[in-house]
N, C-alpha and C positions, 0 to 999 in steps of 0.2 A: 588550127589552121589546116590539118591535113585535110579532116571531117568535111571543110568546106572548101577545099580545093578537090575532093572526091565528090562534093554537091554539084560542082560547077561542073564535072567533066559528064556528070550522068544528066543535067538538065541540054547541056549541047548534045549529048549523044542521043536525046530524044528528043531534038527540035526545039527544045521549049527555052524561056526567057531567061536568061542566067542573069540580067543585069543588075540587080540585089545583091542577090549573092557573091558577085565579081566585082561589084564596089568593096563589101564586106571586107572581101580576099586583098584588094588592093588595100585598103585600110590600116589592115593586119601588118601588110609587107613593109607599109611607111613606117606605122608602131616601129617596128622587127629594125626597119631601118637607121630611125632617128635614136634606139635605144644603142644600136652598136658606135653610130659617131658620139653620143657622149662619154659612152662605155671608151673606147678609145682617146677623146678628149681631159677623159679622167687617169689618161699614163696606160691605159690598157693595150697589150703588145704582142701578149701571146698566141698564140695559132689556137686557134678554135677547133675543134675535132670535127670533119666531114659526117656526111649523114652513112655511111659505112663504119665509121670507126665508133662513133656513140653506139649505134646497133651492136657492134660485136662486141663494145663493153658490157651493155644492159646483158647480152644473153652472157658474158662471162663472167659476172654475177649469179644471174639466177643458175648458172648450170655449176656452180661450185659452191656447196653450201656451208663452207670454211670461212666464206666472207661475210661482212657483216652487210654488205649494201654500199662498203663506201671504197672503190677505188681512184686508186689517183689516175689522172686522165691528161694527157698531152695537149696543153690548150695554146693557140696558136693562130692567128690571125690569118686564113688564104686569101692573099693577094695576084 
């Protein structure tokens, strides 16, 4: 999703037709959407981790090599 949210930003930045691609993207986002209402219809409550807090898990991972790759992560629903 990012790959082609970084498609879309470089085909408007040079004039040209994003409208494929910006379907795609929209596609993605309804997936992205429809998975979290059943995800939540199925009792799910927890806070979900912002696009900050996954990033500084992944690098606090890879920057301590005492873990195995699996930390517990604060999940959470932002409303």
């Amino acid at each position: 999703m990012i790959v082609l949210e970084a498609s879309v930003r470089d085909l408007v930045n040079r004039d040209r037709d994003c409208s494929e691609s910006a379907l795609r993207l929209l596609g993605l986002r309804q997936d992205m959407k429809r998975l979290i209402a059943d995800w939540k219809a199925a009792g799910g409550g927890d806070l979900l981790p912002n696009i900050g807090e996954r990033v500084s898990l992944r690098a606090n991972v890879k920057n301590d090599p005492r873990k195995n790759g699996h930390k517990a992560a604060r999940m959470a629903v932002r409303r």
